[in-house]
N, C-alpha and C positions, 0 to 999 in steps of 0.2 A: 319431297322438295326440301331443301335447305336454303335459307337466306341468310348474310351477315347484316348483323345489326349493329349499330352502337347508338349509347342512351347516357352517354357522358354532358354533364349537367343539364341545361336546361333542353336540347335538343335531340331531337332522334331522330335517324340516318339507318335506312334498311337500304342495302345494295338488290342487284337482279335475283330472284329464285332462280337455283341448280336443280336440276333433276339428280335423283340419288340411285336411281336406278327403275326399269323398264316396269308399269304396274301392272302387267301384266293380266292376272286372272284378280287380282289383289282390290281390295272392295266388292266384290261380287254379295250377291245375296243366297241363301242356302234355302232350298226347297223347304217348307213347311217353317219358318224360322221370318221373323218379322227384324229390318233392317237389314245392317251389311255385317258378313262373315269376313275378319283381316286376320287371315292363317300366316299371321310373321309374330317373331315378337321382338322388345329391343330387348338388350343387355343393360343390367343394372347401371353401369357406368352412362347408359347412354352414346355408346360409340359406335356398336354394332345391331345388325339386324339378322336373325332366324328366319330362313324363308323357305320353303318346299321350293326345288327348281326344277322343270322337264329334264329325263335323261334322253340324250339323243338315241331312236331305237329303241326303246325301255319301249315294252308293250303292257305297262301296270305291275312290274314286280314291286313288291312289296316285302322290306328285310326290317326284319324285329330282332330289337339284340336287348337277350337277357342279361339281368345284372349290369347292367352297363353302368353304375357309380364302382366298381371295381376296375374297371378301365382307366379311372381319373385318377390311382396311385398310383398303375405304374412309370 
């Protein structure tokens, strides 16, 4: 969820919450693991979110790619 706020001098004013996107499997809890498992993460900036998304038709593949900070020069 996202809300705007503002906090300019003595008062604060928070507008409606946005949904930022569908939560899908997101807060689940992980078998043997006490609390909630959140497989996203944000970006340093804070602007972006990392998140595992179903492939349509994907029946579990799974691709692992070596080296992959070689990728980020060229």
């Amino acid at each position: 969820m996202s809300v705007d706020v503002n906090g300019s001098g003595s008062s604060f004013v928070s507008r409606r919450p946005a949904e930022l996107f569908e939560p899908g499997i997101y807060g689940t809890s992980r078998p043997g693991h006490q609390g909630n498992f959140f497989p996203w993460a944000v970006s340093p900036d804070g602007q972006r979110f990392l998140m595992p998304q179903p492939v349509a038709g994907d029946k579990g593949t799974i691709n692992v790619v070596l080296n992959w900070t070689s990728l980020l020069k060229q």
